[in-house]
Structure formats: C-alpha cells, structure tokens
C-alpha positions as CSV (number, residue, x, y, z in Angstrom):
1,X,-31.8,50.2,-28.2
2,X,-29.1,51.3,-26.1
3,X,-27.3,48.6,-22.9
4,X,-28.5,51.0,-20.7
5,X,-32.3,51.0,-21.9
6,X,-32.4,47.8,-22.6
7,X,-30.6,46.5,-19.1
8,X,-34.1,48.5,-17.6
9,X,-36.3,47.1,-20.2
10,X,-35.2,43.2,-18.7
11,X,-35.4,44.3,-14.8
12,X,-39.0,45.9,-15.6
13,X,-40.1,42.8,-17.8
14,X,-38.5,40.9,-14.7
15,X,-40.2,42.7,-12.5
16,X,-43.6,42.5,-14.1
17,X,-43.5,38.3,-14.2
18,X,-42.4,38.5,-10.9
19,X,-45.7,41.2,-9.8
20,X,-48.1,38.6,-11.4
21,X,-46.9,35.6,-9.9
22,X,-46.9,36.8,-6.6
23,X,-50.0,38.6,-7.1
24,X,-52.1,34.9,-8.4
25,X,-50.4,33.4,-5.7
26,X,-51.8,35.4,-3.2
27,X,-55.0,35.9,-4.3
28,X,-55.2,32.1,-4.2
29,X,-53.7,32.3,-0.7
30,X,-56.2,34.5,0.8
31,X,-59.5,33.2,-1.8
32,X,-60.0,36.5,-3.7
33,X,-61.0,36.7,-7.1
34,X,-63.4,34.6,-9.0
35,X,-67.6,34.8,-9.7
36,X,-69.1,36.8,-6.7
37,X,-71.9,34.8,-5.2
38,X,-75.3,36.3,-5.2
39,X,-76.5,37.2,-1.7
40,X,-80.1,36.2,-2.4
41,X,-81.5,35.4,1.4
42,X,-82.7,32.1,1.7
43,X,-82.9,31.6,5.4
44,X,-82.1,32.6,8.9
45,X,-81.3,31.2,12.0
46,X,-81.4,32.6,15.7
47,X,-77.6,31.9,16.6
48,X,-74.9,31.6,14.2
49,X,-73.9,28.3,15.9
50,X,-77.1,26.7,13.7
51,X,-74.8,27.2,10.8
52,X,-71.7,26.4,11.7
53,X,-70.3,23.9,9.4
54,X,-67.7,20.9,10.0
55,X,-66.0,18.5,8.1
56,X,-68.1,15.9,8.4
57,X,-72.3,15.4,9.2
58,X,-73.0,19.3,8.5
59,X,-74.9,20.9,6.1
60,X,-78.1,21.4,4.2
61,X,-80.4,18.1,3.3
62,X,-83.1,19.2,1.1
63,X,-86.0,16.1,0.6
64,X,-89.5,16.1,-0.5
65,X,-90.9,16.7,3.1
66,X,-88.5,19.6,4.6
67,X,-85.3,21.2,4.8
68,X,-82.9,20.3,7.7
69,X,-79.9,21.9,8.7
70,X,-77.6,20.1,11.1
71,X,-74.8,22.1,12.4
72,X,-71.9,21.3,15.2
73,X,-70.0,22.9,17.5
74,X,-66.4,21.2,18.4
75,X,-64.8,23.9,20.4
76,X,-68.4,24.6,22.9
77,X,-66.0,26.0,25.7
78,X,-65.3,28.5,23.6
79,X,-68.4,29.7,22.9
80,X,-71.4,31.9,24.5
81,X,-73.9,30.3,22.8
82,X,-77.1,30.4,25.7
83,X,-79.0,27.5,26.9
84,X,-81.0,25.7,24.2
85,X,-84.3,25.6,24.1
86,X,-85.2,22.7,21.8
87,X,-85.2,19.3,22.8
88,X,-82.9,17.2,24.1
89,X,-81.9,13.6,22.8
90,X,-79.3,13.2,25.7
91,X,-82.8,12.9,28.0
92,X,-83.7,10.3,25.9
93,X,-80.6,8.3,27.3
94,X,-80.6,5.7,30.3
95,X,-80.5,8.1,33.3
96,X,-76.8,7.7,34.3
97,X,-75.3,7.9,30.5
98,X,-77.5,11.2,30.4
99,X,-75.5,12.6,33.7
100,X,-72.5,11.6,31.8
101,X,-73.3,14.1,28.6
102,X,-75.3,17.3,30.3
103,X,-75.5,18.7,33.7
104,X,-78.1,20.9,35.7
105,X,-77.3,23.7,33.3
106,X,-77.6,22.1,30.3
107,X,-74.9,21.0,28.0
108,X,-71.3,19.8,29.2
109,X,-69.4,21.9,27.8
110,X,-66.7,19.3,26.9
111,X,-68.2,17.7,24.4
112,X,-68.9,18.5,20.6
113,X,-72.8,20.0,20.4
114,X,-74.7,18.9,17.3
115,X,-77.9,21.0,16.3
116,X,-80.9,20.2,14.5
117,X,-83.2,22.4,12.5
118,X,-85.4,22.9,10.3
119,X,-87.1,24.9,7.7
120,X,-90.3,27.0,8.3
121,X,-92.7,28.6,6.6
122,X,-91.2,31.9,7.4
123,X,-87.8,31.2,6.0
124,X,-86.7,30.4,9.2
125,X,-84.5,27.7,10.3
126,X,-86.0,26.6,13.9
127,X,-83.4,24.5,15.9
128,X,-86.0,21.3,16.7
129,X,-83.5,19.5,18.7
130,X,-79.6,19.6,20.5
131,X,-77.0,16.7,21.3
132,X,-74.4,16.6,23.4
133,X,-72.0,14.6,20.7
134,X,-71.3,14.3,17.0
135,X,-75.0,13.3,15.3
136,X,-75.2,12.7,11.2
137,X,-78.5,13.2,9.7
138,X,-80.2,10.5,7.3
139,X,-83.7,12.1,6.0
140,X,-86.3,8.9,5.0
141,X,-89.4,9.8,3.4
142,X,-90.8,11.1,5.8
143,X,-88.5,10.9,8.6
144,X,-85.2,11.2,9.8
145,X,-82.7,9.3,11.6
146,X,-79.8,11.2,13.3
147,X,-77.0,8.3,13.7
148,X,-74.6,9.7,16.8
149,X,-71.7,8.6,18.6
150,X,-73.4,8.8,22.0
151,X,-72.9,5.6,23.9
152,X,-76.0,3.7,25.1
153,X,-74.6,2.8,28.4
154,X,-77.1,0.2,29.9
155,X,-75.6,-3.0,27.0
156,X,-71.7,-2.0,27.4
157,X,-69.5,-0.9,24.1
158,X,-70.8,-3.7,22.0
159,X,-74.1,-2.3,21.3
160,X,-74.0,0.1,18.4
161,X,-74.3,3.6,19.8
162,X,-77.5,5.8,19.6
163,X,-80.0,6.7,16.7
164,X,-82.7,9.1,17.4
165,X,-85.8,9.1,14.8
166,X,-88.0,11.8,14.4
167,X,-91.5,10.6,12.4
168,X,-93.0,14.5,12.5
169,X,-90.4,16.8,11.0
170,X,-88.6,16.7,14.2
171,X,-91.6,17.8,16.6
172,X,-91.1,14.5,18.7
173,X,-88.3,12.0,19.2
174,X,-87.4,8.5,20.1
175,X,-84.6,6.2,20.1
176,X,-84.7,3.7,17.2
177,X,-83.6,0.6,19.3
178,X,-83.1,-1.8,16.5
179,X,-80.2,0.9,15.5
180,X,-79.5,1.2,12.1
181,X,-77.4,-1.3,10.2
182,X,-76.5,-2.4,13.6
183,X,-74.5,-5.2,12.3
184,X,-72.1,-3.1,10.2
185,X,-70.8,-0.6,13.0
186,X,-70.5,0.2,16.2
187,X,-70.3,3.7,15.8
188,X,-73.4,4.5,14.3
189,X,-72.6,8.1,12.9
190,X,-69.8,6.5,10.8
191,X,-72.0,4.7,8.4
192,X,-72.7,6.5,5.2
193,X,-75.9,5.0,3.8
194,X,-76.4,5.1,-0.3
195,X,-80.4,5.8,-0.6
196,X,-82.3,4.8,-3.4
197,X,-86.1,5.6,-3.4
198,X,-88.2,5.1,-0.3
199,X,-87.1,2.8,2.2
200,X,-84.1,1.0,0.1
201,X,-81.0,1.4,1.5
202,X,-77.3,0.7,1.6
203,X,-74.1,0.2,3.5
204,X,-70.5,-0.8,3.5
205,X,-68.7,-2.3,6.2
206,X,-65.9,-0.3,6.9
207,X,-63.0,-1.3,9.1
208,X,-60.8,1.6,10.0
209,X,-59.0,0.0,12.8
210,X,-58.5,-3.4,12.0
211,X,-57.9,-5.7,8.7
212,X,-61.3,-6.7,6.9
213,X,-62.9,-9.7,8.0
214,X,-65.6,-9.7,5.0
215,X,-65.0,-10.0,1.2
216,X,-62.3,-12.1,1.4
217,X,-64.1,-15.5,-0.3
218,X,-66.8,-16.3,-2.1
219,X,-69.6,-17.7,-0.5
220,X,-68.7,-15.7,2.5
221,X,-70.2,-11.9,4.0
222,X,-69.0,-9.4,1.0
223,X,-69.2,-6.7,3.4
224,X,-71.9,-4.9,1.4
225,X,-75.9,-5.0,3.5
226,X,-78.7,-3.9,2.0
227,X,-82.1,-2.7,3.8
228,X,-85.5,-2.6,2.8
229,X,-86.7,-0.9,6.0
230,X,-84.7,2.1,7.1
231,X,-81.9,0.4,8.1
232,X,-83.6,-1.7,10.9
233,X,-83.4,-5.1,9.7
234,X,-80.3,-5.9,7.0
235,X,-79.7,-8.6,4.0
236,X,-75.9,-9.7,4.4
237,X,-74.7,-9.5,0.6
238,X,-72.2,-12.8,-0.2
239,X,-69.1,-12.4,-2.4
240,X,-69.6,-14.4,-5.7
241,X,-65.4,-14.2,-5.6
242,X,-63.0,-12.6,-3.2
243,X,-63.5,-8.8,-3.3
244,X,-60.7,-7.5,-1.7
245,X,-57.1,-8.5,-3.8
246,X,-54.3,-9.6,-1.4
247,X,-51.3,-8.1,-3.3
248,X,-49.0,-10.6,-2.2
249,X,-50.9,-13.2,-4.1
250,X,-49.9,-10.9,-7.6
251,X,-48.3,-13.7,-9.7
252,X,-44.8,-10.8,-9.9
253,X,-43.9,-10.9,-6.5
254,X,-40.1,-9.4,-7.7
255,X,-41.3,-5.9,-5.9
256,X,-43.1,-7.0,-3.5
257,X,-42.0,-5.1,-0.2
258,X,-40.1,-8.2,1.7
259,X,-41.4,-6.4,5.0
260,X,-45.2,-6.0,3.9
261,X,-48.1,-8.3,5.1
262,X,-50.2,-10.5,3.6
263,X,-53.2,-10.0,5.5
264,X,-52.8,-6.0,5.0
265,X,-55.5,-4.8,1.8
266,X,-54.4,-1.2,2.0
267,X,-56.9,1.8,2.0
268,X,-59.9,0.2,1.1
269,X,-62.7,3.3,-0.2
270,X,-66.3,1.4,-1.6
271,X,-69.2,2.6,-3.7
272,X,-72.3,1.5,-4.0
273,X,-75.1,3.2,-6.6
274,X,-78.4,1.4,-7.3
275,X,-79.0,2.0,-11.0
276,X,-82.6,0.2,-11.3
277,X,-85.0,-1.8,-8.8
278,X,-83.4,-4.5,-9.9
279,X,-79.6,-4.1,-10.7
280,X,-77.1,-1.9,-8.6
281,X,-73.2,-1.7,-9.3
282,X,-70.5,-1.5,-6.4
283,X,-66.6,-0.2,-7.2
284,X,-64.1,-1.1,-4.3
285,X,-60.8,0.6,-4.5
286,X,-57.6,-0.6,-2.8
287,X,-54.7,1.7,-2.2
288,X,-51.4,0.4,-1.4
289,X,-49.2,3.0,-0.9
290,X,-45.9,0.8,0.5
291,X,-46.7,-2.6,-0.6
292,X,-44.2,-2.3,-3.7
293,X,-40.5,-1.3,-3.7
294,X,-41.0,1.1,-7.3
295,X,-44.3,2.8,-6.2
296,X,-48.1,2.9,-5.1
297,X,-49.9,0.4,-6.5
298,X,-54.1,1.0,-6.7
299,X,-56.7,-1.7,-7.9
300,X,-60.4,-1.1,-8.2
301,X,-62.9,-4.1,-8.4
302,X,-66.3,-3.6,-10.2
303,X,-69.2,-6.0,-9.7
304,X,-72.7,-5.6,-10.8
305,X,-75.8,-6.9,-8.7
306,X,-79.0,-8.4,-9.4
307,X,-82.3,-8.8,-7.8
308,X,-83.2,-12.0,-7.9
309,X,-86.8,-13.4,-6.1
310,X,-86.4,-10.2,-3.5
311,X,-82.7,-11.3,-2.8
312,X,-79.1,-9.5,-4.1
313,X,-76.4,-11.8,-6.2
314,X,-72.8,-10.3,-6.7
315,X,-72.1,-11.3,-10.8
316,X,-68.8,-11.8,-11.6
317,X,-66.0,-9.5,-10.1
318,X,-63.9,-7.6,-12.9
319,X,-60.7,-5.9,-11.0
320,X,-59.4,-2.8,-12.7
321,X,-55.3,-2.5,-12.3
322,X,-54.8,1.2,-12.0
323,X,-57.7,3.0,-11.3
324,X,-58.5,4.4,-8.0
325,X,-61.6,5.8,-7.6
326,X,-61.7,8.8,-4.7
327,X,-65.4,10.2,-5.0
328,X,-68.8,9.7,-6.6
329,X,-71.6,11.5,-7.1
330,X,-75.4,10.3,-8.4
331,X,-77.8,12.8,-9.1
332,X,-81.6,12.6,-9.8
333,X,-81.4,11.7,-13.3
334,X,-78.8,8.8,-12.4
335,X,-75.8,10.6,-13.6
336,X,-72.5,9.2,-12.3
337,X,-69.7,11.3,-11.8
338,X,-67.0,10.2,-10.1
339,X,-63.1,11.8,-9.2
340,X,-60.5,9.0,-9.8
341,X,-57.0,8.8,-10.4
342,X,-54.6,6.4,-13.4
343,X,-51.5,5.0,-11.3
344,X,-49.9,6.6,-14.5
345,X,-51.7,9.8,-14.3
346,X,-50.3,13.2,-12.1
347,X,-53.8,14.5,-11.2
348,X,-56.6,13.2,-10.6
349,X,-59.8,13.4,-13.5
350,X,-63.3,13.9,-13.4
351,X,-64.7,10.9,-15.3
352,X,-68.7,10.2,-16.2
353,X,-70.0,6.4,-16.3
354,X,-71.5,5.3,-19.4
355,X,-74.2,2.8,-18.4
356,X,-74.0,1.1,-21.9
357,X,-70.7,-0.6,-21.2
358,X,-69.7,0.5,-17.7
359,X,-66.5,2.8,-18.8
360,X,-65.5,5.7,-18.0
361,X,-65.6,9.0,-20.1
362,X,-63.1,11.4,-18.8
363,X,-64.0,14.8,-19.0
364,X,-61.4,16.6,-17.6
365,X,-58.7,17.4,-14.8
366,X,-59.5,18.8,-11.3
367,X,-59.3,23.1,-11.2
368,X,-56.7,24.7,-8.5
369,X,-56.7,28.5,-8.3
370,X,-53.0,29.2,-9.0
371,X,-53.2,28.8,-12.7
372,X,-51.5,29.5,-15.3
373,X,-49.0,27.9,-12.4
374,X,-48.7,24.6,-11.4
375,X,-50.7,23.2,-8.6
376,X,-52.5,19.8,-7.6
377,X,-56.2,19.5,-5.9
378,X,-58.2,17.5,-2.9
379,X,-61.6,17.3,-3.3
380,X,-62.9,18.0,0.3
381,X,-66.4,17.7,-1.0
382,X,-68.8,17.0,-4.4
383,X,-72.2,17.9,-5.1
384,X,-74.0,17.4,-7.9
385,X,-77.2,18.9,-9.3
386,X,-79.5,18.2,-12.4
387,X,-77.4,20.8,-14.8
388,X,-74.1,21.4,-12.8
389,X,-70.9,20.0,-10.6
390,X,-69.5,21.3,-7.5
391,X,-66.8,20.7,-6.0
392,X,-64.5,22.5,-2.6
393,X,-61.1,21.9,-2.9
394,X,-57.8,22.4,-0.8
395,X,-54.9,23.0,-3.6
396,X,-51.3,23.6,-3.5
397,X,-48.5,24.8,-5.7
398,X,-44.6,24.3,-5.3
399,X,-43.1,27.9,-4.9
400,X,-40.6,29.2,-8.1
401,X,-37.9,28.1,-6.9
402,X,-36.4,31.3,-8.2
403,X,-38.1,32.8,-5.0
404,X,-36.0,30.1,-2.4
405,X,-32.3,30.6,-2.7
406,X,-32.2,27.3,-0.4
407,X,-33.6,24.9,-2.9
408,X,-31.4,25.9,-6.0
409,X,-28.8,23.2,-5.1
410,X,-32.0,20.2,-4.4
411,X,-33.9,18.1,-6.9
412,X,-36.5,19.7,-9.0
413,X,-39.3,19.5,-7.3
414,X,-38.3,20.4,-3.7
415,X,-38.7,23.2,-2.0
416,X,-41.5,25.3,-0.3
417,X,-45.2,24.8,-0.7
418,X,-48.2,27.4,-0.8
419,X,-51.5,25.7,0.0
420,X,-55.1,27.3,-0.3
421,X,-58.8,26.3,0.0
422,X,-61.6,27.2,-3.3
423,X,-64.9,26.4,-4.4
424,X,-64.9,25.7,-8.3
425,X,-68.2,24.8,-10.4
426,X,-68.8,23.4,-13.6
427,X,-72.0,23.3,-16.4
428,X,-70.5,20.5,-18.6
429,X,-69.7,18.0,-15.9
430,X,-65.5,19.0,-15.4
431,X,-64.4,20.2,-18.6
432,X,-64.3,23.8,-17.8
433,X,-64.7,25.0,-14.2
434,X,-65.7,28.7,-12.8
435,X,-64.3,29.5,-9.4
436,X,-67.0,31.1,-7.1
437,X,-66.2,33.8,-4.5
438,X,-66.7,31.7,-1.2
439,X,-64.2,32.2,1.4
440,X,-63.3,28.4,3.1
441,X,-64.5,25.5,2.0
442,X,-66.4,25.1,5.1
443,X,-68.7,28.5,4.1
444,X,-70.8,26.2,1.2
445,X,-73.7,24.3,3.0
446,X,-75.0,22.2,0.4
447,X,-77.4,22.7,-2.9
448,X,-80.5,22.2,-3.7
449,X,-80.2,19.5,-6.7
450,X,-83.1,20.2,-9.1
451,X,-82.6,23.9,-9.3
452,X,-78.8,24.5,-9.4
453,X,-79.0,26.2,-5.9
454,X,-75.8,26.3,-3.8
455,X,-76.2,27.3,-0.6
456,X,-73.5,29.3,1.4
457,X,-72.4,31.9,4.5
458,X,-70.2,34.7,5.1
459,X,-67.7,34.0,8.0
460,X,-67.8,31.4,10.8
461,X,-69.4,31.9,14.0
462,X,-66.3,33.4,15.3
463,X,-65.4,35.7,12.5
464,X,-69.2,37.0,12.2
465,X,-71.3,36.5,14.9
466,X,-73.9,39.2,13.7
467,X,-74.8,37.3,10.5
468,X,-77.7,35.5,10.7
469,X,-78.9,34.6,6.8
470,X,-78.1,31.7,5.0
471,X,-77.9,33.1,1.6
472,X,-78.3,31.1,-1.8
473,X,-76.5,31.3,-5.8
474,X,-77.9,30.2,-8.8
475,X,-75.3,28.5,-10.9
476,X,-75.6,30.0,-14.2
C-alpha cells in the first residue's frame, strides 16, 4: 500500500471512530435508540395535568381495591389548566388557612397543585379530588391517606401538617386528626412508610435539618416506629445499642478531619423491610463524605427484629465498614434487591439479599447508555415486579479528551462532561439490562408488579398537550 493510500486509509479509520463516538454519545444525549415501548392504551385522563409526573409523590399505585394516579403541578401559573371540578381538601381546612391556599376562583395559583384520581370502569382515570400543595398518597386496604404539606393553622407549626383519608375510593374525604406517625415529622408528606400486609406499618425518623436526636444509646428511642393502625397510634422502637456510629469515636483517629464534629453522623439513609409477622430487618447507612483527610468513609448497620408478646426488640447491631446501601426494593414474593456501593468500588452494584445468612449476592453493575464508553449512573427511581427490575437513571460520561484541546495539559480525568437521562430493565435481577425507548425519566409512571406492566407517557403537559392516554409495556 502506497503513503498516499495508506495516509487516507488512517484519516478514514480516524474518521469512522470518531463518527461512532459522537454518534453514541448523542443518541444517549437526546434518549434515542433502545427497545420501543408498546403503545398499548391503558388509560386516559381529561387534562394532561392528571399525568404530569414530579420527582417525588407522583405516579401510579396499583392495590387490591383500585388504581390511583396522583399527579402535581409546580409551575400552575404557567398553565391553563380550568377550574377543577373535583373536591377540594383545602375546604376541609380551618376557614382562615383555607383563604390562605385558594380564592373565589379556585386555586391560588402560587402554589404547587396535587391531583388525585382514580381508575374507572371505563379505563378512565376520574380526578376524585385537588390540593392546593404537595400531597403523597399512601393506599391502606381499603383506603387511602394523602400525607400533605398543607399547614393546619388553628395548633401553630408544631402540629404535624394535614392528612386527608378517603374510606370510599375517594368519593368522600375527611381530615385524619390523629395525623399519621405524628410523632416522627412535622411534615407529613415527608414520611415514607414501609407497608407490610393490612394495617402494619413503618417509619423512620428522619432529620434533614438538624443532628439525630434518636439512635444514639441503647435503651433510648432508635428512631424506627411501628404501627398497627394506619399510622394513627405508634410503638417507639428502643435501640438494643447505639445505631448511629460517631466516627470520631473510630479507635484510628490519625485522619480524622481536625475541623469535623463529633455530634455530626453524616448522610444518614434507613431501611426497613418486614420479612415475616414476626421478624423484620432494618439497614442504616451513614455517609461521611469530609469526616476523613484520605477520603469518604461509609458504614452501614444491620439489625434484625423480633416480635416478642405484640412488642418489637432490636437484636444485636452488626455495623458493616464499607457498604453503603442507596436503594431497596421488596417485591410480592419478598425479593430484596437493593443498589449499594463498596468504599473500594467505582460504581455502584445491584446486589440481592439471601435470607439464609443476610449477605449480599451481587449481580451486577448499574447500565448507562454511552457504552462501549465510560460513564457512571444515579438511580432516580427502582421498581420491582414479580419477574423483572426497573430502574430510571441520570448517567454521565467524561468527554475524549481528544475532543477538548483545553484539557490535554490537566489530570486524567478532567475535562468536560455529557450527562443524559434513560430507563433500563432487567429479567435476571441486574446482570444484563435492556434500555427501553422512554424519553425522560419523568415519562415512566410506575408498574403494575404481578404482571410485569410498566406504565408510561409521551411528552409532558407542555410538550404534548393533546395526549390524553396513559399507555402500558409488557416487559418481555
């Protein structure tokens, strides 16, 4: 081969490499690619604003007695959404915290609206009821709660705020005044309660905005509460040991940050999963991210729980150097799955609990959608059905470095970052993963757990106004 020939040969082989980086790169960018969703219909709404999903306290709840779909609006003085006709809870407030929330048209358009509906016989989702404020659904048997962040008004800030419970599928409501786990926060719609069967629930005392007051002796509140009744009466849990490490108390205190405080436990994350009517585990990570002059330094506690003459005991507490654990999912069969990270480990794993010995069997790394590149993954949500895993996921990938002229002279490593969104599933619990078609993270709605249903939309309610269906994919 001639210099000439083979000089064109390298710059087309160049050339080529170059074409399909850029070209996975942006297809990851701008979510194309991957398994197309079926479009079966599953339901519709009346305004696109029923669907419109947030971050937090939106989506489709499936349960034994009806499918609710809760939806909110953050940015209402944007919209044109008209005058609702379903019911609403801000009437149900003390007259002069009502005023506060809605006026003589309606809504007050400077607040978040939350809507309720549900499912009808037509395939219809019927908005039963509107709030002016953020609500979180929590279906019970037969009736649901919506936790809010709606002030009661009449007892100042230190009641807990507002819970609404519907005990007819939403026909009628009422404000539950014994709240619900009223000791564990203020803000109602903050608590995240792990059901198991009927009426048993539970909750962890988070404390977001100041350092932990519970779990910090034995004999003392653990800051885990249990309830038998919906979450209107509450059994304080007491710590068998101290579940919350102080680092500073670590017998190497050599790189220990000299600035760092005791009384600070890091980023404290807790789960709770009730395994039998009888026995329940709870994991609590700690996360210090500055507390130690060579690195983060993580720490997740395990302790098991027994029912003991109708009342929990914490066993011993077993503390895990290393391990972090991020997210867990149960589903009906009891199948744990949970995302955690090694302090040694670059990514973070998708690891299964094996009941016999309370270990973790890792079954593989999280997906991003610039492979064969590099690129690293957040887990914006998990759901997890009888026969599958899914996951939505924000991802990013350092750029070649080949492609920023500025960056050639910096540490590896540096340099520019691409960032995109993805939905990924998988059939054998995170060894393999499939990446589905949905555009934003925010477009899947939920799934339906013992049929492998996810549920999704095309567009917001700004981008496609005209859509009304919800539509459904079978994951295969």
């Amino acid at each position: 081969m001639s210099y000439f020939r083979l000089k064109w040969f390298v710059i087309l082989l160049i050339l080529i490499i170059l074409g399909f980086y850029l070209t996975i790169i942006t297809a990851a960018k701008y979510e194309w690619f991957g398994e197309k969703p079926q479009k079966q219909i599953f339901a519709s709404v009346d305004t696109p604003f029923q669907r419109e999903m947030q971050q937090f306290c939106t989506g489709i709840k499936v349960t034994p007695s009806g499918t609710w779909l809760v939806a909110r609006d953050d940015s209402p003085n944007l919209s044109d959404d008209e005058t609702s006709k379903s019911f609403n809870l801000n009437s149900l407030l003390p007259a002069k915290e009502a005023d506060e929330y809605s006026n003589f048209m309606g809504m007050n358009r400077e607040e978040p609206i939350t809507y309720v509906s549900k499912l009808n016989n037509q395939g219809h989702f019927e908005e039963v009821a509107r709030l002016q404020g953020i609500g979180c659904l929590v279906p019970i048997l037969n009736s649901v709660l919506l936790l809010t962040d709606v002030n009661q008004g009449q007892q100042g800030y230190s009641k807990q705020t507002a819970v609404f419970r519907s005990d007819d599928q939403g026909r009628h409501w009422k404000i539950q005044n014994e709240g619900f786990f009223a000791p564990v926060q203020q803000q109602a719609w903050t608590i995240r309660p792990t059901a198991y069967k009927d009426n048993a629930l539970w909750a962890w005392k988070d404390f977001p905005f100041e350092q932990p007051t519970e779990g910090l002796a034995a004999n003392q509140p653990s800051g885990l509460y249990f309830s038998k009744d919906q979450g209107k009466s509450i059994e304080t849990i007491m710590a068998s040991a101290p579940l919350l490490l102080d680092i500073t108390s670590l017998p190497d205190k050599a790189n220990l940050n000299p600035d760092w405080k005791a009384d600070d436990l890091g980023e404290i994350k807790a789960f709770i999963t009730q395994t039998h009517d009888d026995h329940a585990i709870l994991w609590v990570t700690q996360i210090f991210s500055q507390a130690l002059t060579t690195g983060p330094f993580q720490v997740t506690t395990r302790v098991k729980l027994d029912r003991v003459n109708g009342k929990w005991i914490m066993g011993e507490v077993k503390r895990i150097q290393g391990l972090a654990i991020k997210k867990l999912a149960q589903n009906t069969q009891g199948k744990i799955i949970t995302i955690q990270n090694q302090i040694d480990q670059d990514q973070d794993v998708i690891a299964e609990l094996v009941p016999e010995n309370l270990s973790w069997k890792i079954h593989g790394t999280l997906p991003h959608p610039f492979s064969p590149f590099n690129g690293s993954s957040y887990v914006y949500d998990i759901w997890i059905t009888h026969d599958a895993l899914l996951i939505t996921t924000m991802s990013e990938h350092i750029a070649a470095r080949i492609l920023q002229p500025s960056t050639w002279r910096k540490p590896a490593g540096s340099g520019g970052t691409v960032s995109a969104t993805a939905v990924f599933y998988s059939k054998d619990w995170g060894t393999s993963w499939q990446k589905l078609a949905i555009q934003g993270y925010l477009k899947v709605l939920g799934v339906e757990a013992n049929s492998d249903q996810v549920f999704w939309v095309e567009g917001s309610v700004y981008e496609n106004k005209k859509d009304s269906h919800i539509y459904s994919h079978q994951l295969k």
